[in-house]
N, C-alpha and C positions, 0 to 999 in steps of 0.2 A: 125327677129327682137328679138324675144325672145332668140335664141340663143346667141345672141352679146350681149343683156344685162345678161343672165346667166354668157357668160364669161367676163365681165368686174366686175361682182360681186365676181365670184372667183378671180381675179386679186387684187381686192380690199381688198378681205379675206386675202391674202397670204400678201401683204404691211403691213396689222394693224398687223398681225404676228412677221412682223420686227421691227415695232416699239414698240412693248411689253413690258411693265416693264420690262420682265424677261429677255427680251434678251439685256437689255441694262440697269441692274440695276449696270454694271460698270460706274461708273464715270470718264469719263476719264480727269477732270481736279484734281485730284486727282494725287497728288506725284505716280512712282513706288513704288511699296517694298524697291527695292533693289538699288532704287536712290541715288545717293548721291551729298554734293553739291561741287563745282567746285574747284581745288585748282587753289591756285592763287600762289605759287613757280614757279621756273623757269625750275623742274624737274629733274635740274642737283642733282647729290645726294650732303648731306649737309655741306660737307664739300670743298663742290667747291661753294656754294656759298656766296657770300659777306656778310661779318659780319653782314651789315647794315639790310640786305634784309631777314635775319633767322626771322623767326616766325613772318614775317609779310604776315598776310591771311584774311580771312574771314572765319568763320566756322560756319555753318547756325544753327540758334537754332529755325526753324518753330514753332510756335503753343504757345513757351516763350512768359510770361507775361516782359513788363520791368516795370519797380520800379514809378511807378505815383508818387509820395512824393518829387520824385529827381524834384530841381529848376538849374534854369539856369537864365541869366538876357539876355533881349532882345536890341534888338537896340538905346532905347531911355532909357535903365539903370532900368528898370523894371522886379524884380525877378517873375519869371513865374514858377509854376512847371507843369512840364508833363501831369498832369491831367485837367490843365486848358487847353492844348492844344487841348483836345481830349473832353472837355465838352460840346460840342454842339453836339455830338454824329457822326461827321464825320470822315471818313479814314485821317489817314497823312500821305504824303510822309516825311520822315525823309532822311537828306543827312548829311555826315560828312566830313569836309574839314576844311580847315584850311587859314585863311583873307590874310595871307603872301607866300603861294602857288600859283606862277606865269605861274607853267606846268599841273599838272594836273589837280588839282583843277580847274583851271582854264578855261582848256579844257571841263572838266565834267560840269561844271553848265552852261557853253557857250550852248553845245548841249542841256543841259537840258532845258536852258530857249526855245530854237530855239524849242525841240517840243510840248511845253507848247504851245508856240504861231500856232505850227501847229495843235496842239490837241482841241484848239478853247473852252474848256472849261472852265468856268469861276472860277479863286483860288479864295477858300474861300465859296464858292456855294457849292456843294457837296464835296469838298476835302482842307485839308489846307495843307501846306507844311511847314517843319522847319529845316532850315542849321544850325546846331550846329558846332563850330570850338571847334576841342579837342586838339589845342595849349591853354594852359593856360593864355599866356601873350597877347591874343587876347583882347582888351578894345570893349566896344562901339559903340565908332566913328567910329573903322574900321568895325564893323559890319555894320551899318549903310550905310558905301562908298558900301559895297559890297551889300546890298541889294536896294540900290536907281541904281548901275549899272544893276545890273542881272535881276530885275521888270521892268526896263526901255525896256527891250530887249525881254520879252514877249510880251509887247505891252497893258499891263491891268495897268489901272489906279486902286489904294486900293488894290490891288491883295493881298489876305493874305496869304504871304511869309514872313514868320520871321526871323530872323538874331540872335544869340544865340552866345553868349560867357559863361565859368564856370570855376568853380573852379577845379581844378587838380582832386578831388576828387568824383565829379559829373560827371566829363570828364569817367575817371576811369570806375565807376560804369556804365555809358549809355553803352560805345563803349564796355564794357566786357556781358554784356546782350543780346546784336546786336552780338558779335562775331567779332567784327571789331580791329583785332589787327596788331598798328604800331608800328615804332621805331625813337625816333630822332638821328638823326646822328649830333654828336657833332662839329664833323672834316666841314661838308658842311653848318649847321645848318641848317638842313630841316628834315622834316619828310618823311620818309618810310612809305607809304601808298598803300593801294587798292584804288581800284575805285567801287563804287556800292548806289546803292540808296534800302533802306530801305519800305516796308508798313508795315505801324500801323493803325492795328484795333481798332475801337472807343472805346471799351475794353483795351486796350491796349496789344497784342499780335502782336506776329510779323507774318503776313501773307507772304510776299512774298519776295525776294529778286531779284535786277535785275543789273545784274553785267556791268561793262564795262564803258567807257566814254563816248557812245552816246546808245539813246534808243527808242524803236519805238512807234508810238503812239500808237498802238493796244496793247503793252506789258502793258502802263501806263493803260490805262483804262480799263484792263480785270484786271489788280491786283484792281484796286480802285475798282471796281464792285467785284471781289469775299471779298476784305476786308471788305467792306460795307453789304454783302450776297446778293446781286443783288438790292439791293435798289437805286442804282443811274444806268444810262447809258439811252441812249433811248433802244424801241422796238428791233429798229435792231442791237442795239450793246447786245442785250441779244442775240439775234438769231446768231450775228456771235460767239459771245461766246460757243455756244456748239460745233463749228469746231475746238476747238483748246483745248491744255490742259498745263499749266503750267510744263515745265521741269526743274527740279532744279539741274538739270547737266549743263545745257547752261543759268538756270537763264531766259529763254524766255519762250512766250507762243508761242508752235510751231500748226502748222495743223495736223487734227486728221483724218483720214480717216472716222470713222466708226458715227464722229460727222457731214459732210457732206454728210453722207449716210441716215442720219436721216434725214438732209434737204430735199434735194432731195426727199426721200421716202415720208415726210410730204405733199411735193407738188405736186407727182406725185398723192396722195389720195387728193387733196384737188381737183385736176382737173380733177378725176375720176369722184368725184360726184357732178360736174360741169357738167359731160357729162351726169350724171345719169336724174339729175333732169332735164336736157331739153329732154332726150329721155321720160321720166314720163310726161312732158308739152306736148310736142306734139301729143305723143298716145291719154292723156286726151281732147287735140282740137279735133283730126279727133273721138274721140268717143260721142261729141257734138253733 
């Protein structure tokens, strides 16, 4: 008996080893070094592609403060500025699209509301979100159609999603701080756009970015959890968090090996001395 508790105590010795600061004072949701973020071209070189589509990208600026000061006016014609966005101290998702965009735009906030409603978390509770259109001639009323559709489709009644129209010059200033550079095409009268959704830290910095027209729920709520520094999510959305690390090449948080080796390892020591303290109960019965 002493023998198999002897080795189950060195098996135990040698797990707390793996979980040691030191062997794991890498963070791995932590950017690479030598990351970089995603081009959104077509790859062809530049002069094969279409006029329209030059220098329209996204060019990540992690860790950038944007401009609190900058206003925009909301759905019911009420100038808001940035900081009142962010003054209850919560993450924003920040999205930029345009109220007369019938393809993409329109695709993107479709999936976005769809994993809102699968994400189950309450807008406005621990995170706000705000659609800003960076067409100019955006009024309103059209903000308004567009945010009484896209709330309706989450399925949260007061859900605070705001709806943002501005001035060319506010437009400007947001989307070159974000990195988010389009073009309008004259000839079709539409904008040349990316797709991607934005986190803002209650600070206002730009935590995270998450590219594409559809997005997963586990991507939204590990970026709203490291925006936030782990102050919002349950228990187990902190626990699954350490399996995975944001990549700002794919813009996702992907699975991390050496974060579910920590799981594992945690539990494999949590039900050692599960075994330990009944082989300690028992000896202490028959020594009764």
């Amino acid at each position: 008996m002493k023998s198999y508790i002897v080795s189950i105590k060195i098996l135990l010795i040698f797990l707390c080893s793996i979980l040691s600061k030191e062997i794991f004072a890498f963070d791995e949701r932590n950017p690479f070094p030598n990351a970089k973020g995603p081009s959104t071209g077509s790859g062809l070189p530049l002069n094969k592609v279409p006029t329209v589509m030059q220098g329209v990208t996204i060019t990540e600026k992690l860790g950038s403060s944007i401009d609190l000061n900058n206003t925009f006016m909301d759905s019911s014609g009420k100038v808001t500025k940035l900081s009142d966005m962010l003054a209850d101290g919560k993450p924003l998702i920040l999205t930029l699209n345009y109220y007369r965009c019938t393809s993409l735009c329109s695709l993107q906030l479709v999936n976005f509301a769809n994993t809102l409603k699968e994400m189950g978390w309450k807008i406005g509770k621990d995170f706000k979100i705000a659609t800003v259109s960076f067409d100019p001639t955006d009024t309103p009323q059209l903000a308004k159609e567009q945010q009484n559709h896209y709330l309706s489709l989450t399925e949260q009644k007061n859900a605070d999603w705001q709806f943002y129209v501005g001035a060319d010059e506010s437009i400007k200033k947001l989307t070159d701080e974000v990195g988010f550079y389009y073009k309008y095409d004259t000839a079709s009268k539409e904008f040349a756009h990316a797709a991607a959704i934005f986190i803002i830290s209650p600070e206002g910095k730009i935590s995270r970015y998450l590219y594409g027209i559809t997005y997963k729920v586990r991507d939204i709520k590990f970026s709203l959890m490291d925006a936030s520094l782990n102050k919002i999510g349950s228990p187990t959305d902190q626990v699954l968090l350490t399996c995975f690390h944001y990549n700002p090449t794919s813009g996702k948080y992907d699975a991390f090996a050496v974060g579910m080796l920590r799981i594992g390892a945690s539990i494999t020591v949590f039900c050692l001395f599960l075994i330990l303290g009944f082989f300690f109960w028992r000896d202490k019965r028959k020594a009764i």
